[in-house]
C-alpha positions in Angstrom: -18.1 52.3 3.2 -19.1 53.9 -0.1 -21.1 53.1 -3.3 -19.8 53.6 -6.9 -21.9 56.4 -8.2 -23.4 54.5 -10.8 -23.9 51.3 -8.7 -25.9 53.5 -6.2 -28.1 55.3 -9.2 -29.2 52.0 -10.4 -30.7 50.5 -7.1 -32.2 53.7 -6.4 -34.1 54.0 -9.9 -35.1 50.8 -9.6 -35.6 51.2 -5.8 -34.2 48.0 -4.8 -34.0 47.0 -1.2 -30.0 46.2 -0.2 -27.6 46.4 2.5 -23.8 47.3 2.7 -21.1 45.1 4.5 -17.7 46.3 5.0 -15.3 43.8 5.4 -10.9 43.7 5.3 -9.4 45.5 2.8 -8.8 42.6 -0.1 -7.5 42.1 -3.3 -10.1 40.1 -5.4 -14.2 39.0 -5.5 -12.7 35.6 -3.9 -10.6 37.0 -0.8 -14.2 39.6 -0.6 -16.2 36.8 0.0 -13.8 35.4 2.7 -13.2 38.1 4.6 -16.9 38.7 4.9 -17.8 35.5 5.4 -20.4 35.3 2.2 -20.6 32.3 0.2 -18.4 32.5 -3.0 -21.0 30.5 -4.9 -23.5 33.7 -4.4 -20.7 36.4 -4.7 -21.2 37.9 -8.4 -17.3 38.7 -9.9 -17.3 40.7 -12.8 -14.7 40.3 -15.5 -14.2 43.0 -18.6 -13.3 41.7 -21.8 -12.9 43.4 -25.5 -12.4 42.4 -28.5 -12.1 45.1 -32.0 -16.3 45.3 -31.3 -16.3 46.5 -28.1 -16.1 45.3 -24.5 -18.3 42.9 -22.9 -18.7 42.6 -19.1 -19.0 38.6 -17.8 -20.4 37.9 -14.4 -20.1 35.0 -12.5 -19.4 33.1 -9.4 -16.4 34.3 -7.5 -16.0 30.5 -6.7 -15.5 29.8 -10.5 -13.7 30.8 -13.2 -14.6 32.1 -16.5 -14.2 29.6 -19.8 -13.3 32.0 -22.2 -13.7 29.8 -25.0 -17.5 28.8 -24.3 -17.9 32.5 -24.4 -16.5 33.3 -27.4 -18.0 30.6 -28.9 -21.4 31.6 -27.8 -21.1 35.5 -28.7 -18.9 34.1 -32.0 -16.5 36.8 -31.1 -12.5 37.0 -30.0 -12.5 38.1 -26.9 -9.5 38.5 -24.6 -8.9 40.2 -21.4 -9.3 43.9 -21.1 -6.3 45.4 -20.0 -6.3 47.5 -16.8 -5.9 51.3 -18.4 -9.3 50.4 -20.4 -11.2 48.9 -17.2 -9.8 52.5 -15.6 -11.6 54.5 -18.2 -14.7 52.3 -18.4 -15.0 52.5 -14.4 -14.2 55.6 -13.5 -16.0 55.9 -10.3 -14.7 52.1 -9.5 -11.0 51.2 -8.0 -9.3 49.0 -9.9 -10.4 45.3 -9.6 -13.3 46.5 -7.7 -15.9 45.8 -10.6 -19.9 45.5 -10.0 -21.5 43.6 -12.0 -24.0 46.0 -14.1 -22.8 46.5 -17.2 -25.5 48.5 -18.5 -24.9 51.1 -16.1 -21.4 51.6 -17.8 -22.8 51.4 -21.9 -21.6 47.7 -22.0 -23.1 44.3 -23.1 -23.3 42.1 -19.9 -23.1 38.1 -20.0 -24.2 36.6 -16.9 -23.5 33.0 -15.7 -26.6 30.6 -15.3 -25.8 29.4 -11.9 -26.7 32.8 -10.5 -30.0 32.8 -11.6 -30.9 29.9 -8.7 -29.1 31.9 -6.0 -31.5 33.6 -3.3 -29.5 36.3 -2.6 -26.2 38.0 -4.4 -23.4 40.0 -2.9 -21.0 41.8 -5.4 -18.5 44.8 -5.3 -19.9 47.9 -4.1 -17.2 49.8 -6.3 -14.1 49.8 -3.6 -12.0 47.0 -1.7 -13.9 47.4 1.3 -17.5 47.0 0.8 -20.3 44.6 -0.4 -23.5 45.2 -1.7 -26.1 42.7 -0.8 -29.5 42.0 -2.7 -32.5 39.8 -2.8 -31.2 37.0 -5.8 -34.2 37.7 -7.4 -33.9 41.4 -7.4 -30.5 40.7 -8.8 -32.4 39.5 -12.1 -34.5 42.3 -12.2 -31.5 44.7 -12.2 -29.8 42.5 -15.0 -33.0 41.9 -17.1 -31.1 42.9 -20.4 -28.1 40.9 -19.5 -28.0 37.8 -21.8 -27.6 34.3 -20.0 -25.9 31.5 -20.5 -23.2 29.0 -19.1 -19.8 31.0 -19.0 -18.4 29.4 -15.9 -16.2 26.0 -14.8 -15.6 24.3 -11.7 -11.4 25.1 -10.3 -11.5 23.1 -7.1 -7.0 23.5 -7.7 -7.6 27.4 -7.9 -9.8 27.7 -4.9 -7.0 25.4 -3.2 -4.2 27.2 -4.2 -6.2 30.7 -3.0 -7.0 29.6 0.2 -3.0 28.4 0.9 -2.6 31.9 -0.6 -4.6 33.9 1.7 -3.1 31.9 4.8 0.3 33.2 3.4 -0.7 36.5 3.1 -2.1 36.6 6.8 1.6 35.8 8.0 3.0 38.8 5.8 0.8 41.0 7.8 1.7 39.5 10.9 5.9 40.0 9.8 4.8 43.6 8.6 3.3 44.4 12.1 6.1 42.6 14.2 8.5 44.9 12.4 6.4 48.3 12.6 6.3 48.0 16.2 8.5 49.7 18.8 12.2 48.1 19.5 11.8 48.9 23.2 13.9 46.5 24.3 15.6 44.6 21.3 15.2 40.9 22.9 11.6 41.1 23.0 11.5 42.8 20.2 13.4 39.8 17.8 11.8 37.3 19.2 8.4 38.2 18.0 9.9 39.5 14.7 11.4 35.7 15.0 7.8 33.7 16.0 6.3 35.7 13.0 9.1 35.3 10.5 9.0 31.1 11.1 5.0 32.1 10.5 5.7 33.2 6.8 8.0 30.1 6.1 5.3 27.5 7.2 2.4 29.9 4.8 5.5 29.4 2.1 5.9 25.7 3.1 2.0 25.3 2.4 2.3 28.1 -0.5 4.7 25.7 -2.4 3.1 22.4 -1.5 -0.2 23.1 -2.5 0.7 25.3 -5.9 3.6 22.9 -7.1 2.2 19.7 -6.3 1.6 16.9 -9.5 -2.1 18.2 -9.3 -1.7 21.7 -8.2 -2.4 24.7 -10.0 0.9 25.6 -11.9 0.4 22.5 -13.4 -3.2 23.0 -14.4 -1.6 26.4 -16.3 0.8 24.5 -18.0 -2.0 22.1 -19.3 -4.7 24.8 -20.6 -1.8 27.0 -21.2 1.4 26.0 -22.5 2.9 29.3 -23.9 2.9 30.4 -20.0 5.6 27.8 -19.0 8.2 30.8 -18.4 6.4 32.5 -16.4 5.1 29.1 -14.1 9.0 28.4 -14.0 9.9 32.2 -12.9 7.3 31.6 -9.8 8.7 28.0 -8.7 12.5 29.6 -9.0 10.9 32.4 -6.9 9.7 30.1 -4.2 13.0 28.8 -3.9 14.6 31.7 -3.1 12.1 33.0 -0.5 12.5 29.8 1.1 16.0 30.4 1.1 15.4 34.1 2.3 13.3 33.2 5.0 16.0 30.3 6.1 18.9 33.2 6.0 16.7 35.9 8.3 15.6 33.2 10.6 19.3 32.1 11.2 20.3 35.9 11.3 17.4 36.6 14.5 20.0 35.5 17.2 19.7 37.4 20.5 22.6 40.1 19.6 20.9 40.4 16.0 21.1 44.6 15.2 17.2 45.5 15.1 18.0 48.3 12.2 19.8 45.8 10.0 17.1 43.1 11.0 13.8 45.5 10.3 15.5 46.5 7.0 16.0 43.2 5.9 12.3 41.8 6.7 10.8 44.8 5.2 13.2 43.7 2.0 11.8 40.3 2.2 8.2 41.4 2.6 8.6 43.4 -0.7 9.9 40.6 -2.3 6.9 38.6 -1.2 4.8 41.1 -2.9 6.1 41.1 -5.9 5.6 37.6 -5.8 1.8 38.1 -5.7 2.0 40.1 -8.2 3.5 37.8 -10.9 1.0 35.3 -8.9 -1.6 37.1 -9.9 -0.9 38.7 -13.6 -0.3 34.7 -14.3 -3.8 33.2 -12.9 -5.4 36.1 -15.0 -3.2 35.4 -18.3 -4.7 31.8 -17.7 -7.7 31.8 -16.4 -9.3 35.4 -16.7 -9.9 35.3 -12.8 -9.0 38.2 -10.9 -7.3 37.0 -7.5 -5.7 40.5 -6.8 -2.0 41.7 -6.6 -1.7 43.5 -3.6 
């Protein structure tokens, strides 16, 4: 467990009372929150954003997602998404995606959501993937006392869904990925749990799919607040295609006789493919929505 530099500097000087979790490596405030079991509505997600006059740091509900256009309308400036090489530089004692929420503590303006200001206690990024900071809410306020207020989040009940299908998939890659890593021993045993755990991934795909591509799921939510992104929503549902069809050719290939080499070579193949997916996943909900669900 570990504290960004800066993150740990502030609570001291202001000798704030907190405790560190650890919790699953993850990819985003969202998956944080799950894997430690913390109420998304009280995890604090920070977002940077820029503009030509500077970069402003939003925090909000991991739960939520940020409505860009209430805040530039309330700062009356054009803000867009910072990209990642100027979060890098801004954060340098912070991994990527791993953003706490003081803003101050970096030289930058910080807008913070009104629905945190009625939460008793807050948990945000401690600086790394692995680790939660968690403070008394009102301590929180104390800490952000120069932050200006106002109402910078909305309600995604189709994001959280898609997420949570997203996560469950995600579980099942990490299943494949240690079914493969272990020992061959004795081949038979050996592709049948490769086989249990690649049948796994195409039910997390099966929900993956149903939940993202359905009449109300989220792909069509970004083609309604986002119309220039219909490419790249087309490019993910031709990619879900073919992994179904990739999973369907490796589960008919795990026969009895199957060579474990050419079998191990191929899943690991698929499970890159899978994370490229994420990727696009990912860069796409961000384009859209400005919410950070992690890549990885």
């Amino acid at each position: 467990m570990s504290l960004a530099d800066r993150v740990e500097e502030v609570l001291v000087r202001h000798d704030t009372d907190f405790s560190v979790l650890s919790h699953r490596w993850s990819t985003s405030s969202l998956a944080s929150a799950h894997s430690a079991h913390v109420d998304e509505e009280c995890f604090a997600k920070a977002v940077v954003l820029e503009d030509d006059k500077g970069v402003v740091l939003a925090v909000l509900p991991a739960s939520r997602r940020l409505a860009l256009d209430r805040l530039r309308d309330e700062l009356g400036r054009s803000l867009h998404l910072c990209d990642e090489p100027v979060a890098t530089r801004l954060f340098p004692d912070c991994v990527v995606g791993a953003i706490p929420p003081f803003g101050s503590a970096y030289g930058l303006m910080t807008v913070l959501d009104a629905s945190l200001e009625d939460q008793p206690e807050i948990f945000f990024e401690a600086g790394d993937h692995e680790t939660l900071v968690r403070i008394n809410g009102d301590d929180f306020l104390d800490l952000l006392e120069d932050a200006m207020v106002a109402e910078i989040a909305c309600d995604s009940p189709l994001l959280n869904a898609a997420l949570v299908a997203r996560e469950k998939l995600y579980d099942t890659l990490l299943a494949l990925g240690r079914a493969i890593a272990a020992p061959v021993g004795r081949g038979e045993t050996w592709l049948a749990r490769v086989r249990r755990a690649v049948d796994r991934v195409a039910a997390g795909l099966d929900g993956h799919i149903a939940e993202t591509e359905s009449p109300k799921g989220i792909l069509r939510e970004i083609i309604e607040e986002a119309p220039r992104l219909w490419r790249e929503v087309a490019t993910l549902e031709a990619e879900h295609a073919s992994l179904s069809d990739a999973c369907q050719e490796l589960r008919e290939r795990l026969s009895d006789t199957a060579c474990p080499q050419a079998i191990r070579r191929d899943a690991l193949e698929l499970v890159g493919r899978f994370e490229r997916h994420r990727h696009r996943g990912a860069d796409l909900v961000y384009e859209a929505f400005g919410v950070d669900i992690g890549g990885g």
